[in-house]
C-alpha positions in Angstrom: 106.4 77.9 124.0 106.0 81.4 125.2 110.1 83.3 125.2 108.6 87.1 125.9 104.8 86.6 127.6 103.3 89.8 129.4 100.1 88.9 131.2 97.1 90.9 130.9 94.8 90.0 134.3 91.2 91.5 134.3 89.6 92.6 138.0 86.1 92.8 138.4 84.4 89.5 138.2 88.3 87.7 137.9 90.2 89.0 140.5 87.8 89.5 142.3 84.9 86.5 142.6 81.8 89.0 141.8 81.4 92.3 139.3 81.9 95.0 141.6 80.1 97.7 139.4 77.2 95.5 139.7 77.4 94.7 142.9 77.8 98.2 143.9 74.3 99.1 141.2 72.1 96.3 143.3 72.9 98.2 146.0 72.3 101.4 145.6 71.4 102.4 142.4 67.7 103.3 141.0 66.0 100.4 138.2 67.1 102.6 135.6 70.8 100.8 136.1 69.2 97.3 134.9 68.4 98.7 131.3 71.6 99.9 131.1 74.2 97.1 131.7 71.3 94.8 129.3 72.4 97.5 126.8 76.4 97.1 127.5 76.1 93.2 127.7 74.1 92.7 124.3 76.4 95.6 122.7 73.6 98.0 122.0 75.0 100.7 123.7 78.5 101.3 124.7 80.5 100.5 127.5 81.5 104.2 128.2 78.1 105.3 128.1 76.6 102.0 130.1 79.0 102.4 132.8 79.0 106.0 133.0 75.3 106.2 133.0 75.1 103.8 136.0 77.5 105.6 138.0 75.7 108.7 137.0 72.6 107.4 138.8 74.5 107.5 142.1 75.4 111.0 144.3 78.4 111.8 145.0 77.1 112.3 148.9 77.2 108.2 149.3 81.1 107.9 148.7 81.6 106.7 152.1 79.0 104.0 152.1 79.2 102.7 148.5 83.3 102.9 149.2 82.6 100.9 152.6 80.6 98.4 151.0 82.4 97.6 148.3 85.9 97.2 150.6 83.7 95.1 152.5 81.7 92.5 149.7 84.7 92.2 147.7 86.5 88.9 147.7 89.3 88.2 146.3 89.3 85.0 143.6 91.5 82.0 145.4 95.1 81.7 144.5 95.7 85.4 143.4 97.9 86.5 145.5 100.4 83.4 145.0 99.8 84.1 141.0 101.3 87.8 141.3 104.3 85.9 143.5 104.8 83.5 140.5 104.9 86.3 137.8 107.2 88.3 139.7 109.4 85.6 140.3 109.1 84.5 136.3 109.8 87.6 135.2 106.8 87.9 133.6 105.3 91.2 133.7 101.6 91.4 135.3 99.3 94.5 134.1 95.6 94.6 135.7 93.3 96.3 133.3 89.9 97.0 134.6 86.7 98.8 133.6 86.3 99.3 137.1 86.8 102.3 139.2 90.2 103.8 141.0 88.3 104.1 144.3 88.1 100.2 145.1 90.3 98.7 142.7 93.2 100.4 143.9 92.5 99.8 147.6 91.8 96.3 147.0 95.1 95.5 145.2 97.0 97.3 147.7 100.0 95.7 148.9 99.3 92.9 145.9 100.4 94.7 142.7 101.7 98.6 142.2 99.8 101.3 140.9 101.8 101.5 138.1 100.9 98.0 137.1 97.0 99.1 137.6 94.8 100.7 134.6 91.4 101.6 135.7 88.7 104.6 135.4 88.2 107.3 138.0 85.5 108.6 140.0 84.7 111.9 140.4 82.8 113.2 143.1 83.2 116.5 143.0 79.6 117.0 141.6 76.1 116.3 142.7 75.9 112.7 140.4 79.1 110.6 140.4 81.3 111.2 137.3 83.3 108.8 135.5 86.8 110.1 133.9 88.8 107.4 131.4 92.4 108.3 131.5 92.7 105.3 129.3 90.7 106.1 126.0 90.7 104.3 123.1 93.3 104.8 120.7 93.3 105.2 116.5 92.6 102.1 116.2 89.7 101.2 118.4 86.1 102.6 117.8 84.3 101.0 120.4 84.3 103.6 122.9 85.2 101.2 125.7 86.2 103.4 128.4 88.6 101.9 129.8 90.3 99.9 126.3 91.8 96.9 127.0 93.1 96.3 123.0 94.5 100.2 123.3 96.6 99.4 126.5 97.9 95.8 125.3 99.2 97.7 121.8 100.9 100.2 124.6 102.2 97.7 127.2 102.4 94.0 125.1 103.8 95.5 121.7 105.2 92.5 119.9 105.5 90.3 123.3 103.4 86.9 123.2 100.0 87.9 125.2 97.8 86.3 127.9 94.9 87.5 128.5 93.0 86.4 131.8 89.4 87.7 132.0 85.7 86.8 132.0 83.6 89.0 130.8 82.5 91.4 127.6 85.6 93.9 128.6 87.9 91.2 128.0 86.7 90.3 124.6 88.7 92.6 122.5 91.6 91.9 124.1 91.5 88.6 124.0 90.9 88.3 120.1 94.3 90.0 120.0 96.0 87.0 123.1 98.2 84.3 122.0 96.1 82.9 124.5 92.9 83.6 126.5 92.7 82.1 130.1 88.5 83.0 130.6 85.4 81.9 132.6 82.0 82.9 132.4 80.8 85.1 129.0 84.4 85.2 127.5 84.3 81.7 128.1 82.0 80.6 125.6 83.2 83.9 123.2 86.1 82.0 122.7 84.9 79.0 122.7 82.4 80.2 119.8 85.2 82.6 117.4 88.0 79.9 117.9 90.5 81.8 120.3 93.1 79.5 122.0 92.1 79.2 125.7 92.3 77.1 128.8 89.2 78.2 131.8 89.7 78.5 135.1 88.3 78.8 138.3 90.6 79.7 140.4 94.5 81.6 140.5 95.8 78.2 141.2 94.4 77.1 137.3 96.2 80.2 135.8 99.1 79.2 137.3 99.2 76.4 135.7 98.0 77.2 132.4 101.1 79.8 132.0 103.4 77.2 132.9 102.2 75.0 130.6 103.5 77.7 127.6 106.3 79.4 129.1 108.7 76.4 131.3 
């Protein structure tokens, strides 16, 4: 049983049913976008220089229609809001750390979970091309140039505190080897199915629920 758990949720793809960076790329962006995440998802290239590549395909004159779509196509996975209503009550503190962007992540949690509870990159559009800022580098101890690091925040936030991390995708992956345990779908899924983590899947908030009551009542 978990005595001190701090939750680690993911957004893009988990709180949300589809990857809204990639959403927002099949939109609007040039071909060029497609080599790019194929570089981030096989780890040839960094996720720093994937995502900030991608974003640096787009102008900064379409905020108001890549903002509007994105508000608009983003769903939110079944069950979430109940989950941050169970935590809360639990006293078990929620962090959402994302590799997505301030501009739809925060607008999205809105009324669901405070901004201080939010780590996510920024946009810039003060220049021609978007530009992506990461107020949340890696630290000494993390070389993998992940933009927005996921280990470096859980050594910050989760210091000696039994971990859950909640994800699905490569972002998550770090993170998650570091989790007492790993509540995935999709790529980080099979990850740690593959390197042995201790996990449960789900498909929807109503699972996770369930899965941390399980190891903390």
């Amino acid at each position: 049983m978990m005595e001190n758990p701090v939750l680690i949720c993911d957004f893009d793809g988990t709180v949300t049913k589809n990857d809204n960076i990639v959403a927002i790329m099949k939109k609007f962006a040039p071909p060029e976008w497609e080599v790019l995440k194929d570089g981030v998802l096989s780890q040839g290239i960094s996720v720093k220089e994937g995502v900030g590549k991608m974003f640096a395909l787009l102008p900064s004159s379409q905020k108001k229609e890549i903002t509007q779509f994105i508000l608009q196509d983003a769903e939110i996975r079944e069950g979430f809001a109940d989950f941050v209503k169970y935590a809360d009550q639990a006293g078990i503190p929620l962090y959402i750390v994302s590799g997505g962007m301030d501009f739809f992540v925060k607008p999205i949690l809105n009324g669901l979970v405070p901004d201080n509870r939010i780590y996510c990159n920024e946009a810039d559009f003060s220049e021609a091309m978007i530009h992506i800022r990461w107020p949340h580098a890696c630290d000494d101890h993390c070389t993998n140039e992940c933009g927005c690091c996921k280990p470096s925040i859980v050594r910050k936030v989760a210091k000696e505190k039994d971990l859950i991390v909640i994800g699905d995708s490569i972002t998550d992956l770090e993170a998650a080897k570091q989790a007492d345990l790993v509540i995935a779908r999709d790529f980080l899924l099979k990850k740690s199915e593959e390197l042995g983590l201790p996990y449960k899947s789900f498909q929807t908030f109503y699972d996770v629920i369930d899965h941390v009551k399980e190891v903390v009542e």
